[in-house]
VONU-518176 format. One record per residue (C-alpha): residue in one letter; x, y, z. Coordinates in steps of 0.5 Angstrom, whole numbers, padded with zeros to 4 digits. Layout:
! residues N
SITE  code      u      v      w
SITE     a      X      Y      Z
...
//
This chain:
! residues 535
SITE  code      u      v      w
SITE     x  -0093  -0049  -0238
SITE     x  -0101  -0050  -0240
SITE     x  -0106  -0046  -0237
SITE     x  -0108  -0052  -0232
SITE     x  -0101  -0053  -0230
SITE     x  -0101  -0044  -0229
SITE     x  -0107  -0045  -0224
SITE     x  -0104  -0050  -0221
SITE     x  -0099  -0046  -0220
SITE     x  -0102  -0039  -0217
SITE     x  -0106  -0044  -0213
SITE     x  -0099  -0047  -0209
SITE     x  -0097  -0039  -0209
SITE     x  -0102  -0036  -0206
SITE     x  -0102  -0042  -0202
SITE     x  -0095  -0042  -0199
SITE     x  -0096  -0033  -0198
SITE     x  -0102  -0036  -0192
SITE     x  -0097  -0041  -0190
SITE     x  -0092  -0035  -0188
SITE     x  -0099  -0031  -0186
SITE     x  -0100  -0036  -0180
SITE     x  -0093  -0036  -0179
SITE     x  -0093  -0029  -0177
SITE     x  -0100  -0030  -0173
SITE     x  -0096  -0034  -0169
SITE     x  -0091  -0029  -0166
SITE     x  -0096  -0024  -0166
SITE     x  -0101  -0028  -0162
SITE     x  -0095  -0030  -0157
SITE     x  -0090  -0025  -0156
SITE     x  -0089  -0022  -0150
SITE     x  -0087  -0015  -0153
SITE     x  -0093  -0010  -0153
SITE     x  -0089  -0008  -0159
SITE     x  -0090  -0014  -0163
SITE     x  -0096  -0016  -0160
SITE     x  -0100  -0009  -0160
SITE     x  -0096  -0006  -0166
SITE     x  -0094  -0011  -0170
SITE     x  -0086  -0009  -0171
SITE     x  -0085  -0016  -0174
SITE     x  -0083  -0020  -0181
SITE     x  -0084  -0027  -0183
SITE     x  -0082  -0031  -0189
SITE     x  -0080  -0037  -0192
SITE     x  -0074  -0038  -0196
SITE     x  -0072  -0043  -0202
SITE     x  -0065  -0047  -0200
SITE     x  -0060  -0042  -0204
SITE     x  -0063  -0037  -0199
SITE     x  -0067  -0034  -0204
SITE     x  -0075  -0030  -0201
SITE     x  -0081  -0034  -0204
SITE     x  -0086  -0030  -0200
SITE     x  -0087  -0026  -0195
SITE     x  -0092  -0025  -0189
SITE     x  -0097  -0019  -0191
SITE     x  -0096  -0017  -0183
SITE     x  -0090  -0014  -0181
SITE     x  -0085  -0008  -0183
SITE     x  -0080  -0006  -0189
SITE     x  -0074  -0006  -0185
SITE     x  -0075  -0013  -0183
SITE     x  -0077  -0015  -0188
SITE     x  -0073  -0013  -0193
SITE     x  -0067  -0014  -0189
SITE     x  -0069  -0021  -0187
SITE     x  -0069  -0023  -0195
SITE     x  -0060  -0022  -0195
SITE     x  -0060  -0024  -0187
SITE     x  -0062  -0032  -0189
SITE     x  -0056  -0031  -0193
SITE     x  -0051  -0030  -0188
SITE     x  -0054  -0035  -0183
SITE     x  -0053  -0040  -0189
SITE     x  -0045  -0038  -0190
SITE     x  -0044  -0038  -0183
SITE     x  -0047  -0045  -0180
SITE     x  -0045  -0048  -0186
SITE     x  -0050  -0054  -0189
SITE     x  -0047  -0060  -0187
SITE     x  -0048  -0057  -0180
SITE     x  -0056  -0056  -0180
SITE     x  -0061  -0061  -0177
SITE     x  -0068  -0063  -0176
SITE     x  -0071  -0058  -0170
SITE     x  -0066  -0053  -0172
SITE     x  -0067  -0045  -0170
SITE     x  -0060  -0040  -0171
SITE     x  -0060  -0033  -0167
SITE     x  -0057  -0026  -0168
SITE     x  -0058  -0020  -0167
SITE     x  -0051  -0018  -0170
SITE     x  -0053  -0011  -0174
SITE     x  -0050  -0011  -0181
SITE     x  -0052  -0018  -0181
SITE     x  -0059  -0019  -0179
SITE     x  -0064  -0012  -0179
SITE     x  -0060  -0006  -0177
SITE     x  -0060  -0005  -0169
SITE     x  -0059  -0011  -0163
SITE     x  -0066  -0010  -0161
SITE     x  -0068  -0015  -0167
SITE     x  -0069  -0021  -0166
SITE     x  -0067  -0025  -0172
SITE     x  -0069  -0032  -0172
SITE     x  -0068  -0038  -0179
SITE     x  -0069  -0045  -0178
SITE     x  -0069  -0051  -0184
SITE     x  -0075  -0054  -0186
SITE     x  -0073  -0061  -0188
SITE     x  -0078  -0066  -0192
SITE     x  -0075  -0073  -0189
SITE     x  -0068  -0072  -0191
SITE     x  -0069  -0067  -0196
SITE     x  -0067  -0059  -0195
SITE     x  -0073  -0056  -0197
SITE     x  -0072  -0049  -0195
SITE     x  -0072  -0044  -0190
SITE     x  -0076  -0040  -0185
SITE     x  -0074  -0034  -0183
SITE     x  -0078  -0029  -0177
SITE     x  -0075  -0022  -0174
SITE     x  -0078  -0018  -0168
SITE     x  -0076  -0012  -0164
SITE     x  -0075  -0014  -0156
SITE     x  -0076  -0010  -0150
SITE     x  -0069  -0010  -0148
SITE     x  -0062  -0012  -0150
SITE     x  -0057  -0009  -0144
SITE     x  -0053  -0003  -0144
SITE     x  -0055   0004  -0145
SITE     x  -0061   0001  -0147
SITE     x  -0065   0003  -0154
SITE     x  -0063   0010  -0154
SITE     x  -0057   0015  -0158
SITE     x  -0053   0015  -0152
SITE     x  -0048   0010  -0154
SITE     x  -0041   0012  -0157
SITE     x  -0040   0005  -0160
SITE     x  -0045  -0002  -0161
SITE     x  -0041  -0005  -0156
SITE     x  -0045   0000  -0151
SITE     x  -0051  -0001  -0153
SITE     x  -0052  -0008  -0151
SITE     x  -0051  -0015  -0151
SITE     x  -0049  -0018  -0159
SITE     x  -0050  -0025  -0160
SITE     x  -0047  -0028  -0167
SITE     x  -0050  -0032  -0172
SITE     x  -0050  -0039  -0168
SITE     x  -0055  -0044  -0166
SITE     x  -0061  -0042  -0161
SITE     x  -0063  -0050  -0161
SITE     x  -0060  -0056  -0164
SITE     x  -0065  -0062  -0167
SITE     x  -0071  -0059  -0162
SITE     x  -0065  -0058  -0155
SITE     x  -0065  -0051  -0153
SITE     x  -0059  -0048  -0153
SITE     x  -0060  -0047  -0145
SITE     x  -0053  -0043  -0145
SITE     x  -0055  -0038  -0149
SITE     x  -0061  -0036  -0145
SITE     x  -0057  -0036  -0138
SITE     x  -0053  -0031  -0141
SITE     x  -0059  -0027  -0144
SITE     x  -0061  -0027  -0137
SITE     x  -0056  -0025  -0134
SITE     x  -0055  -0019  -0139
SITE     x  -0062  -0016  -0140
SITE     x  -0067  -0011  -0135
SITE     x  -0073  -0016  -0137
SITE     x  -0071  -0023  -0137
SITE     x  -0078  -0026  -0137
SITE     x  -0080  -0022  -0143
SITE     x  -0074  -0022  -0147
SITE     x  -0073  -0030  -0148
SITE     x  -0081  -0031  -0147
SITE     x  -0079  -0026  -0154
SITE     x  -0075  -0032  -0156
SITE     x  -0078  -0038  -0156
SITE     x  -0084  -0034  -0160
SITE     x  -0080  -0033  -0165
SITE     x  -0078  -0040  -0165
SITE     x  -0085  -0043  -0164
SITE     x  -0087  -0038  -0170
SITE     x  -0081  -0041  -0175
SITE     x  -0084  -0048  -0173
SITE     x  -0092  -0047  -0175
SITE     x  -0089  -0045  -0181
SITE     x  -0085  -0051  -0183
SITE     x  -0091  -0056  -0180
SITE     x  -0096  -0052  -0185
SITE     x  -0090  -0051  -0191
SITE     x  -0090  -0060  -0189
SITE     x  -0097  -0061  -0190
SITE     x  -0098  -0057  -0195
SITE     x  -0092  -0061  -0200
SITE     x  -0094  -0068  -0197
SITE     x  -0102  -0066  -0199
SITE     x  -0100  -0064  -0206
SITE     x  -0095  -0068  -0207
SITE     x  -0090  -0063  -0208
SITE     x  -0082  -0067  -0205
SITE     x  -0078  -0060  -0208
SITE     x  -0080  -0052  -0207
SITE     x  -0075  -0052  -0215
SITE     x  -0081  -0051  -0219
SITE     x  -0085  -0047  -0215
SITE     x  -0080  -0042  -0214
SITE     x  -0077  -0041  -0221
SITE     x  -0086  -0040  -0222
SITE     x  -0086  -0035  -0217
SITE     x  -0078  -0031  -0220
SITE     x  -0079  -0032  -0227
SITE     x  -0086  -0029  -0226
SITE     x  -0085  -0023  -0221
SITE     x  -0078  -0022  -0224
SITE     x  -0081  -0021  -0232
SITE     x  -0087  -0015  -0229
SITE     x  -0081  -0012  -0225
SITE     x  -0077  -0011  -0231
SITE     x  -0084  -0009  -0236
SITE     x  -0086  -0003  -0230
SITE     x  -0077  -0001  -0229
SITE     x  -0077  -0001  -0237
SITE     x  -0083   0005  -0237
SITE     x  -0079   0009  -0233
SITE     x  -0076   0015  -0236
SITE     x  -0068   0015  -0237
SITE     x  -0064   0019  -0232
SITE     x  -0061   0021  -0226
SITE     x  -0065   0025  -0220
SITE     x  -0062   0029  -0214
SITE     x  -0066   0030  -0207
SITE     x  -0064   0033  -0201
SITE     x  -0067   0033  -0194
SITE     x  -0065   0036  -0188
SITE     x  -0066   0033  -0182
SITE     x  -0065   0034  -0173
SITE     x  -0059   0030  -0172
SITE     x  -0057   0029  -0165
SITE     x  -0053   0036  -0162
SITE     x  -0053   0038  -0170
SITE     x  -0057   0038  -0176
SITE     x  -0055   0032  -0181
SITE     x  -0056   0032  -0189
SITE     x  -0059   0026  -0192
SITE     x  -0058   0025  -0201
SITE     x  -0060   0022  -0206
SITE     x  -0059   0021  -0213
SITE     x  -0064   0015  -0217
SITE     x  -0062   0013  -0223
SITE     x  -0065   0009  -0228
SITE     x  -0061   0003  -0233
SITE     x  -0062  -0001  -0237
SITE     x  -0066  -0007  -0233
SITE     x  -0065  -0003  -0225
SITE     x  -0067   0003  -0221
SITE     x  -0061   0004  -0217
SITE     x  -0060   0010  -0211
SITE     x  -0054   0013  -0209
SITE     x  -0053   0015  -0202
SITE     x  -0047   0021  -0204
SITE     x  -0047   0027  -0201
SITE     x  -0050   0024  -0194
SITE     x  -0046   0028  -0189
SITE     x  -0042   0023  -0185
SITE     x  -0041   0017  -0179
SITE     x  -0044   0020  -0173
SITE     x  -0041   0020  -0165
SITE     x  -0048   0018  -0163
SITE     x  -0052   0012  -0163
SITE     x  -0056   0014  -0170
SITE     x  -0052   0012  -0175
SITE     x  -0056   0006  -0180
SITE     x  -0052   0000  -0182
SITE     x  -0053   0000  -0190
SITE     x  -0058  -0007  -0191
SITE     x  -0063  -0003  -0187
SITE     x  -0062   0003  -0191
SITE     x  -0062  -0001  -0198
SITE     x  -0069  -0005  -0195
SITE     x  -0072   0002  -0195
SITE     x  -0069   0005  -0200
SITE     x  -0073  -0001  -0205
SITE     x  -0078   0000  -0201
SITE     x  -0080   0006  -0203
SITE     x  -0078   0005  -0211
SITE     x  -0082  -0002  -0210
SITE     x  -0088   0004  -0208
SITE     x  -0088   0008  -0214
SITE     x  -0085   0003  -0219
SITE     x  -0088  -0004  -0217
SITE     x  -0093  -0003  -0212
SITE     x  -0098  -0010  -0213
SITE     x  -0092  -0014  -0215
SITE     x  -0090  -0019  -0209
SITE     x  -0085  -0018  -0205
SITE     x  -0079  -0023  -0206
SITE     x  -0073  -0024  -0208
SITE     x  -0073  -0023  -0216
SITE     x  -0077  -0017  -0215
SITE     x  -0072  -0014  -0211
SITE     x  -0066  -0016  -0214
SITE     x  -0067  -0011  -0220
SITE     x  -0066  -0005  -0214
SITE     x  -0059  -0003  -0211
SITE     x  -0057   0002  -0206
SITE     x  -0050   0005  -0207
SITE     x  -0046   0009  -0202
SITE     x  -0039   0012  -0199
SITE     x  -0039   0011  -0192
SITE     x  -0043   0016  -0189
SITE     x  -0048   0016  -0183
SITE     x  -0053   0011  -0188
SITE     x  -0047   0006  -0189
SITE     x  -0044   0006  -0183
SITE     x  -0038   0001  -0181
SITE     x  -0037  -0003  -0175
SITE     x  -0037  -0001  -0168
SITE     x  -0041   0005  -0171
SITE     x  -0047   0006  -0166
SITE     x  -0053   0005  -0169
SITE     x  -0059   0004  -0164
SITE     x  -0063   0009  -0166
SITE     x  -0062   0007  -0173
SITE     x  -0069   0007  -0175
SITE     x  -0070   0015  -0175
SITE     x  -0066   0016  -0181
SITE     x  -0068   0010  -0184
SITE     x  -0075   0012  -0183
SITE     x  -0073   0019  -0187
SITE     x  -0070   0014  -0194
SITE     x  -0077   0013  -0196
SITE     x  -0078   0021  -0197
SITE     x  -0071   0023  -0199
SITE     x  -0072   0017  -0205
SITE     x  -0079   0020  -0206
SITE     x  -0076   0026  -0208
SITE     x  -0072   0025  -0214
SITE     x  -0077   0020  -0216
SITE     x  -0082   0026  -0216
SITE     x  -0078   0029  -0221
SITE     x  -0078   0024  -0226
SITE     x  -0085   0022  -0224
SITE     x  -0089   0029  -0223
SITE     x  -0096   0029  -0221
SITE     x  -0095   0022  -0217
SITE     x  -0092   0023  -0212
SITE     x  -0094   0024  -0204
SITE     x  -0092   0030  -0201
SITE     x  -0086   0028  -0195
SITE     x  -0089   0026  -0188
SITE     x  -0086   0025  -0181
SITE     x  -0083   0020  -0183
SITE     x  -0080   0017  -0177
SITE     x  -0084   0014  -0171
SITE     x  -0083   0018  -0164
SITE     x  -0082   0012  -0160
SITE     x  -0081   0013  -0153
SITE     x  -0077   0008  -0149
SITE     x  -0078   0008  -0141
SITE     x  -0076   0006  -0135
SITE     x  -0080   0007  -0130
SITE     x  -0078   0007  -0123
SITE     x  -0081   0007  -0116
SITE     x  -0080   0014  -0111
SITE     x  -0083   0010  -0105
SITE     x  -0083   0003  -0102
SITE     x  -0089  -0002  -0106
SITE     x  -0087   0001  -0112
SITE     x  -0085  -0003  -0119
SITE     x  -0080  -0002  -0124
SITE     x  -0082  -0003  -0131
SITE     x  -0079  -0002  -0139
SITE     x  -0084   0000  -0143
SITE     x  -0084   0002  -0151
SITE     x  -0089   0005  -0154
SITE     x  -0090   0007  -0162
SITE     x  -0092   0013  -0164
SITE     x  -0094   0017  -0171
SITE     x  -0094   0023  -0175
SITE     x  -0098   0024  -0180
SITE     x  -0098   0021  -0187
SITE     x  -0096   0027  -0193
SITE     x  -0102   0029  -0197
SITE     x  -0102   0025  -0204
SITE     x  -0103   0028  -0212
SITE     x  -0111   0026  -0210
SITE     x  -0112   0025  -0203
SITE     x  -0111   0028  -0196
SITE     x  -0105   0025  -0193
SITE     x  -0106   0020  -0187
SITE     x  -0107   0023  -0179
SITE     x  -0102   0019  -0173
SITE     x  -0100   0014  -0178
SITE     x  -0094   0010  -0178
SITE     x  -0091   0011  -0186
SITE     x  -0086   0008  -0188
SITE     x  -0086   0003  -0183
SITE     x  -0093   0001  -0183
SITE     x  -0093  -0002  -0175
SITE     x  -0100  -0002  -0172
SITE     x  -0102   0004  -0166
SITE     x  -0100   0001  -0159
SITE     x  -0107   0002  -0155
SITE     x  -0106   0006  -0149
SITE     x  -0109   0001  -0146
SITE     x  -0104  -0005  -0146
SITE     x  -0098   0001  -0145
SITE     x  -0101   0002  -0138
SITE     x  -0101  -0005  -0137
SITE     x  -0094  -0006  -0138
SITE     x  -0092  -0001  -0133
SITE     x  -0094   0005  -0128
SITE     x  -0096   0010  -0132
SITE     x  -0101   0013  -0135
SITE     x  -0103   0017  -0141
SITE     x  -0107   0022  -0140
SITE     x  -0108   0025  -0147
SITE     x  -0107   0021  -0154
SITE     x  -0111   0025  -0159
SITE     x  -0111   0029  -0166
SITE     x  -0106   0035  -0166
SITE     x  -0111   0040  -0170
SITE     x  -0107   0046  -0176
SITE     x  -0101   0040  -0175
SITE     x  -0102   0038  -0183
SITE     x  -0100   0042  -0189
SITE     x  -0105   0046  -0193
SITE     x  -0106   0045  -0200
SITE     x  -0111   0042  -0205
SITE     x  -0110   0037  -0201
SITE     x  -0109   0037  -0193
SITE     x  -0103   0033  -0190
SITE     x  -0104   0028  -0185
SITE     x  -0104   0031  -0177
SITE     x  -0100   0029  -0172
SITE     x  -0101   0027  -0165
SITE     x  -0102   0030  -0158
SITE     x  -0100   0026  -0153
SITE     x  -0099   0027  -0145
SITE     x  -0096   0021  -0141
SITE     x  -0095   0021  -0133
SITE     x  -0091   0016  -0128
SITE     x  -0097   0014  -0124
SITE     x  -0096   0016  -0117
SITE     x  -0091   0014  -0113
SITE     x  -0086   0013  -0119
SITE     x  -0081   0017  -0123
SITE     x  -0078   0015  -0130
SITE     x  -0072   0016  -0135
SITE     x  -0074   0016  -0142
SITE     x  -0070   0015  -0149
SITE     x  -0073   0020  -0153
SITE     x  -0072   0018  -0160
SITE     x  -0075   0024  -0164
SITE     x  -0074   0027  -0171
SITE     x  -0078   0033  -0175
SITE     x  -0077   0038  -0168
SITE     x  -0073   0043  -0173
SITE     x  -0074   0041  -0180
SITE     x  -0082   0040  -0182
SITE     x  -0085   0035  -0187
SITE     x  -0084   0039  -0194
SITE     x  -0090   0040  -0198
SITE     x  -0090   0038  -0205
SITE     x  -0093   0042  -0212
SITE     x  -0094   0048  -0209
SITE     x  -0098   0045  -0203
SITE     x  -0094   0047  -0195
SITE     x  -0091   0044  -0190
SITE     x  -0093   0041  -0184
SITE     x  -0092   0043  -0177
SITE     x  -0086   0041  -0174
SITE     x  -0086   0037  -0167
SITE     x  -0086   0040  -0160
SITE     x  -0083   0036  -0153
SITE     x  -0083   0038  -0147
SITE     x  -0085   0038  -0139
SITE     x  -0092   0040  -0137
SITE     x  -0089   0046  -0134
SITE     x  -0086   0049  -0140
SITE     x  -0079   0045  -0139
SITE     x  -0076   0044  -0146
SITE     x  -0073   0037  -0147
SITE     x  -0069   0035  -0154
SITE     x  -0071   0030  -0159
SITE     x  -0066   0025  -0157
SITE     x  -0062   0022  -0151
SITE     x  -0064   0020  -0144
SITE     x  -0068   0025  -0140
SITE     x  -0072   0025  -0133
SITE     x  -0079   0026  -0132
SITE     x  -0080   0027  -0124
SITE     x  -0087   0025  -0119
SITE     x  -0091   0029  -0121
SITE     x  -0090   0032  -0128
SITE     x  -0092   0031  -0135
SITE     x  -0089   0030  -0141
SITE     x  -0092   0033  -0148
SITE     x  -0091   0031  -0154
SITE     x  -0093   0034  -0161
SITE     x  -0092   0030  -0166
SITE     x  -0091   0033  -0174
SITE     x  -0096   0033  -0179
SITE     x  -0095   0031  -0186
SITE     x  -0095   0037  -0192
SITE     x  -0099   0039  -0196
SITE     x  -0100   0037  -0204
SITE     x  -0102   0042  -0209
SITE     x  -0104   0049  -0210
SITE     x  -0108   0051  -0203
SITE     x  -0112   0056  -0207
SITE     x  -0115   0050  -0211
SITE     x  -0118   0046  -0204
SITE     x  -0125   0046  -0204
SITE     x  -0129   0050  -0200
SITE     x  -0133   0044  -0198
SITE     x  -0126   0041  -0196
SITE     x  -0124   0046  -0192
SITE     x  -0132   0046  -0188
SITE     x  -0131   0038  -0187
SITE     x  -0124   0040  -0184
SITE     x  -0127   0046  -0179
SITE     x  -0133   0041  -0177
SITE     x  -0128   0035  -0176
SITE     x  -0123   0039  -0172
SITE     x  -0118   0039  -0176
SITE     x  -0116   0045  -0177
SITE     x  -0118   0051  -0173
SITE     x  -0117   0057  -0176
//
């Protein structure tokens, strides 16, 4: 290929990474959800016709994304080619097959070009609602945690599937937001294959072929080149983590072969009774992650540049089987990215971030009136620890790492419902000290509004077991829930917050990095004039 065709090339590439960027502006500025609207908790890609991820939207989170890049495969297989349309879309939120819980919405349409299969367009949101219990570890099995819907079609050349969306209805709290989430998603998948059409028709392009194989032979080949620096050997981490009624070890052993990294999950304490057990396509999804963070950062992420990582593991709580619960299946899977980075640390040291909070402190809740005029509502709000302490840099306040999703504003919490945050701001002595700091947690105080009570899911980790610090440098502080009369809730499971009570979250800083002695002394002054630390 010459130097015009190359450049040409690239242009297309960097071409097709905006198509999927409006794609996911599209669901972004659509959905009902705060917590795709507000927060981002999203992804968006198009595929090639194999099924194979050309490119990815900048927007969204790991977990989607990375899970949705084996999802297509599935939906391939199971609507079967000679059985897809013009103005398809396909549905599911089946958890071993689309992102790991039923709360995702994962939706694939076809992109014809006249009769041609050109492609595929794929998105992922998390919606309010899917039934049941609804999103918390409650659940015995997936069977309790909502409604499953199988691979099927959600519409059929532009005709919706109204079946579907009475049944929907009828199995949902909030109706209205959950099927408006649908059909932005839809929408989300139709601007990307209206675009992606445009631009072929523009450039005179009838196939994706040749760009794809520009775009794999690429990304595979520097890929391979930064595996192939790695040192040679097998590294072991273990890290312990709340649990629900009992603490839970997570291991992992990364090894380095010949033209892949591969992490093994071995040694992870087993299947769970209740709802925190992690389906291995997200487990994998933030296992490469984290390898792609170290090893290949500023390589696109798509399919030839994940294919060189594998994830490996006996059943266990991050593999679990079907009807595994598997509702809160982001707390742990949120914990990978520190595990991995562990041994990773081993090989590499002097790279590698000391560990954070890992894991968002989402909170579920139902809201419910105690006198007549009231209103009832669901709401879910996301919420950060802080970031570990990096080799050269302090580590992040209240920032969601590894998920990557967006602070919801307080604001837009409010309007879905009554309540009100009384409180939402820094926690100061939360980091872990060291050359450099860890990230500080938060502290958050939320009320019902008058008139009104809630029910919420508490979906906390990092209560018992603090962020460790790395190279010497200490740990974070460990997170705090309670009642603003000093009543103590667990990390996780349905509790009840009465009329008239507050409930106090303190969030986990991250830990520190390096020798606390060698922190400058101009540091440690900003610190005590920011507030970050108080002593």
């Amino acid at each position: 290929m010459d130097q015009t065709q190359e450049i040409r090339m690239q242009v297309m590439w960097n071409r097709l990474i905006s198509v999927v960027e409006e794609q996911a502006m599209t669901l972004l500025r659509t959905a009902f959800s705060t917590s795709v609207r507000e927060a981002g908790d999203l992804s968006a890609g198009v595929f090639d016709p194999q099924g194979r991820m050309l490119a990815q939207a900048v927007t969204g989170t790991p977990g989607h994304v990375n899970t949705m890049a084996e999802a297509v495969l599935h939906f391939i297989n199971e609507i079967g080619r000679e059985n897809m349309f013009a103005g398809d879309t396909y549905v599911t939120n089946d958890p071993w097959k689309g992102t790991g819980h039923l709360h995702d919405i994962t939706m694939v349409s076809p992109s014809f070009k006249g009769d041609v299969l050109v492609g595929f367009f794929a998105c992922t949101a998390h919606v309010v609602d899917v039934g049941g219990r609804g999103f918390g570890a409650d659940g015995k099995s997936v069977y309790e945690e909502g409604i499953q819907i199988p691979i099927m079609k959600f519409a059929e050349r532009g005709v919706v599937n109204s079946f579907l969306v009475q049944m929907l209805r009828a199995n949902v709290r909030e109706a209205n937001q959950v099927v408006g989430d649908f059909y932005s998603l839809a929408a989300c998948n139709d601007v990307g294959h209206e675009r992606l059409i445009a631009m072929m028709t523009e450039i005179g392009l009838d196939t994706l072929d040749a760009l794809g194989a520009f775009i794999f032979s690429r990304t595979r080949a520097a890929t391979l080149e930064r595996i192939a620096a790695l040192p040679r050997g097998a590294w072991v981490n273990s890290m312990m983590t709340d649990g629900y009624d009992q603490p839970v070890k997570l291991m992992a052993t990364v090894e380095t072969r010949d033209d892949t990294v591969n992490v093994d999950f071995g040694g992870t304490d087993g299947v769970s009774r209740w709802g925190i057990n992690v389906p291995i396509i997200y487990t994998k999804a933030y296992a490469c992650y984290a390898m792609k963070c170290v090893v290949a950062p500023d390589i696109p992420n798509n399919w030839a540049s994940l294919e060189p990582f594998t994830v490996s593991s006996p059943e266990n709580i991050l593999n679990a089987p079907r009807p595994a619960p598997v509702s809160l299946r982001h707390v742990f899977g949120h914990m990978v990215p520190d595990l991995v980075l562990g041994a990773l640390a081993q090989a590499l040291p002097g790279k590698i971030l000391a560990e954070g909070a890992g894991a968002l402190w989402n909170l579920h809740m139902s809201v419910k009136p105690t006198r007549a005029g009231g209103k009832q509502a669901e709401i879910l709000m996301f919420n950060s620890g802080g970031m570990g302490a990096r080799p050269e840099l302090d580590g992040l306040n209240a920032t969601a790492f590894p998920s990557g999703v967006m602070t919801m504003p307080v604001e837009a919490t409010e309007q879905a419902g009554p309540i009100v945050v009384w409180r939402k701001e820094l926690r100061p002595d939360s980091g872990g000290d060291g050359q450099y700091r860890g990230g500080l947690g938060q502290m958050i105080e939320i009320a019902p509004a008058d008139g009104h009570e809630f029910d919420f899911s508490a979906m906390l980790d990092r209560t018992v077991t603090a962020p460790r610090g790395r190279n010497g440098g200490q740990g974070g502080q460990s997170g705090t829930a309670q009642l603003d009369d000093g009543t103590q809730l667990k990390p996780k499971g349905w509790q009840h917050v009465p009329e008239g009570r507050r409930l106090m979250l303190a969030l986990p800083g991250g830990g520190g990095y390096g020798d606390p002695a060698k922190r400058l002394a101009e540091a440690r002054a900003d610190d005590v004039l920011k507030g970050y630390v108080t002593k």
